[in-house]
C-alpha positions in Angstrom: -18.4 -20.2 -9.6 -20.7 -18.7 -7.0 -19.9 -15.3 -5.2 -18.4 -17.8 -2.1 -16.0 -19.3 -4.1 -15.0 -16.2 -5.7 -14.4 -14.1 -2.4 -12.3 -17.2 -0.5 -10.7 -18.3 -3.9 -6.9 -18.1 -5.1 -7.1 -15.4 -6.0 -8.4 -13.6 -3.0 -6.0 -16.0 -0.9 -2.5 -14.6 -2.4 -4.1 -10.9 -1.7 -4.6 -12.0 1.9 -1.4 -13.4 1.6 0.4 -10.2 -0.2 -1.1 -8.0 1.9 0.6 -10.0 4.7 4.0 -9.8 3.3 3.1 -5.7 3.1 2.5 -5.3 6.3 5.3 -7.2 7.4 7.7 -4.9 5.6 5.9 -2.3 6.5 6.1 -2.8 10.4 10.4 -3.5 9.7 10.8 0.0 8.4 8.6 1.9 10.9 10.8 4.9 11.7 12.4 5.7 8.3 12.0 8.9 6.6 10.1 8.7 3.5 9.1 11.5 1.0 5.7 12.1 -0.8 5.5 13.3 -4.4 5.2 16.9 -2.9 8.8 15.6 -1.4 7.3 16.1 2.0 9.0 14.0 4.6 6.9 11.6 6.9 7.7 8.9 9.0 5.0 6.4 10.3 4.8 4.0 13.3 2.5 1.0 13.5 0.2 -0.1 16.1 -2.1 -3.2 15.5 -3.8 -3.2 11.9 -3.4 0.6 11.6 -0.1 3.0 10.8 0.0 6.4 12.5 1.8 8.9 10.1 3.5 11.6 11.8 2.2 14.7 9.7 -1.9 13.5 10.2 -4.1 13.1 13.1 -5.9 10.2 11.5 -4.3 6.6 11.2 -4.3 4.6 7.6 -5.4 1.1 8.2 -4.0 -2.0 7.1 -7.3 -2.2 4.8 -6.4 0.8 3.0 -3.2 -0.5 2.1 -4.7 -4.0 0.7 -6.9 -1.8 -1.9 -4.4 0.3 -2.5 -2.0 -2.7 -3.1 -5.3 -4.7 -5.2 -5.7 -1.5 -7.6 -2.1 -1.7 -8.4 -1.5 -5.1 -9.1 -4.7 -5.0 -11.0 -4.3 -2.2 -13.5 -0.7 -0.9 -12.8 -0.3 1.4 -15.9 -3.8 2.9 -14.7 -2.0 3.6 -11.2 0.5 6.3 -11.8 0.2 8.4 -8.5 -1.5 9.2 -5.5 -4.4 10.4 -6.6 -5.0 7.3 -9.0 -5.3 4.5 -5.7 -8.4 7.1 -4.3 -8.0 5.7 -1.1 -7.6 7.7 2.2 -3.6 8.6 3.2 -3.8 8.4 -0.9 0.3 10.6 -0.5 1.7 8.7 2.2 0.4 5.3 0.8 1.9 6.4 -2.8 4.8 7.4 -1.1 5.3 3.8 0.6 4.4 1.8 -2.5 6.7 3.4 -4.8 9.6 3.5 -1.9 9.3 -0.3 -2.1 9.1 -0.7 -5.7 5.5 -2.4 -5.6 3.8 1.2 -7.6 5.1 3.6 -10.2 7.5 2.9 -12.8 9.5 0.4 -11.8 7.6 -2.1 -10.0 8.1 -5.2 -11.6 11.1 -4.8 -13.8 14.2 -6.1 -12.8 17.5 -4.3 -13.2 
């Protein structure tokens, strides 16, 4: 498989496709308070392919989410906080993904 293949492949489809679906949940719960691990509360609002977090001055783009997102569905035991998905926004995106239950603990399991 040549490095075309691999890059518009199944496997980069359903992370198009995931990221999609993260976004779109994303957008639906624009206003809601969330907390970081520091329990700092932050709500967001979304314009285009980038979200606006109301305690920064720079916006986290939709990008930054999809690596974040990659990284954990990759090597989730290896993801176990903010600091772990290295990405910019690293609390607030942390803060998101674990509010959904796609990172941390229990992502995945069903109760």
């Amino acid at each position: 498989m040549d490095i075309e293949e691999k890059k518009n492949g199944p496997e980069q489809r359903e992370s198009e496709r995931m990221t999609e679906e993260l976004w779109k949940i994303l957008k639906s719960r624009q206003g809601e308070v969330f907390y970081t691990a520091k329990n700092l509360p932050f709500q967001y609002t979304i314009r285009g392919g980038e979200m606006f977090v109301d305690r920064r001055s720079r916006s986290i783009t939709r990008a930054t989410f999809a690596n974040a997102l990659k990284k954990v569905m990759e090597k989730p035991a290896e993801v176990r906080g903010p600091k772990s998905l290295n990405v910019f926004g690293a609390p607030y995106v942390w803060a998101l993904l674990l509010a959904l239950g796609i990172a941390g603990e229990s992502a995945g399991k069903k109760e």
